[in-house]
C-alpha positions, 0 to 999 in steps of 0.5 A: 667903577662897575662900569669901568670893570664891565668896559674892561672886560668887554674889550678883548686885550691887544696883545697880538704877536706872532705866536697870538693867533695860536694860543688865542685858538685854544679858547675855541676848543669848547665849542663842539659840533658832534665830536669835532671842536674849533681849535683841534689840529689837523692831526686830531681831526685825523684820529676821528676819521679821514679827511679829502682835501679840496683842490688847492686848498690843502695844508701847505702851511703856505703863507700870504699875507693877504687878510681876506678869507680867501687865503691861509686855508685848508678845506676838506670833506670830512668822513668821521670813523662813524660814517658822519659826513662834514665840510671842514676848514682849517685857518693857518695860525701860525708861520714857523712849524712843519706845514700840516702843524700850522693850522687850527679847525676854523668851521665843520659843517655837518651834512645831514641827510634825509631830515626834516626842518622841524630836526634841523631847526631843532638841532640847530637850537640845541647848538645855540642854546650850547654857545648862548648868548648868540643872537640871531643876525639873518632870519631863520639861519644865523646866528651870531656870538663872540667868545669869553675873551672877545678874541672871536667872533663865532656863528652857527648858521643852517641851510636846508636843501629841498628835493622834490617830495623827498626828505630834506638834506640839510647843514649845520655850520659852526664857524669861528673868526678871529677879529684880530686876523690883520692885526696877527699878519703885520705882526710877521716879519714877512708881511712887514718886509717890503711895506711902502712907508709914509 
């Protein structure tokens, strides 16, 4: 009977709609790098500071019915009003509101100049001990979880880059994965329209 209660709690519901990917998102909203948290809009990143976006990938709420990580982002610089520098990426979740409301912080990578390995590494640990239990998938750089709901996967993960007898510049990454991705896009009528049948 225990079992099958732990079982129960261990599988994430399937309840995946058109509105899923969005309310599934607040779950992200404690898990904090800095002042930034997965889940936050657009608009609340914007009060914390400015965002550069990157090429193409700006928030023209544009949907593509494509699965892959290649599509349904948006991916900026990030300059917090304290002058701490970010990589920030934003995942569309959802196909019906004004195109800059349509999208949920996925990742913020904090830039950390002129540390140590010894700062990142326990930088690093402070975070995962935060988000624990993770566990540590490649050695000395990543880190692995799944949210209370199972809904996401999430993962910190650190790179350091060398320069030649100077301090160390170096990342941080907090990123989020919604598992049930695919499932949310057939969900829309517009990536069900047109599929072949068997």
């Amino acid at each position: 009977m225990v079992w099958c209660a732990l079982g129960a709690q261990a599988t994430p519901q399937s309840d995946v709609t058109p509105s899923s990917y969005e309310r599934s998102a607040n779950e992200l909203r404690s898990y904090c790098i800095e002042r930034l948290c997965l889940g936050m809009t657009i608009q609340e990143v914007t009060k914390l500071g400015r965002i550069e976006w990157l090429g193409p990938l700006i928030p023209d709420g544009k949907l593509t019915c494509d699965g892959s990580a290649n599509f349904n982002h948006a991916v900026g610089d990030f300059t917090a009003s304290n002058g701490t520098a970010f990589r920030v990426g934003f995942a569309l979740v959802s196909h019906t509101k004004a195109p800059a409301s349509r999208y949920r912080l996925e990742y913020a990578s904090i830039r950390l100049p002129n540390v140590s390995s010894m700062q990142v590494d326990h930088l690093t640990r402070t975070l995962i001990q935060r988000f624990s239990p993770m566990r540590e998938v490649a050695k000395g750089g990543l880190w692995a979880g799944n949210t209370p709901s199972g809904r996401f996967n999430f993962a910190v993960m650190k790179s350091i880059d060398g320069g030649k007898g100077l301090d160390d510049s170096a990342a941080i990454t907090l990123h989020a994965d919604y598992r049930f991705k695919a499932e949310w896009l057939l969900s829309l009528p517009e990536c069900r329209a047109g599929m072949p049948k068997l």
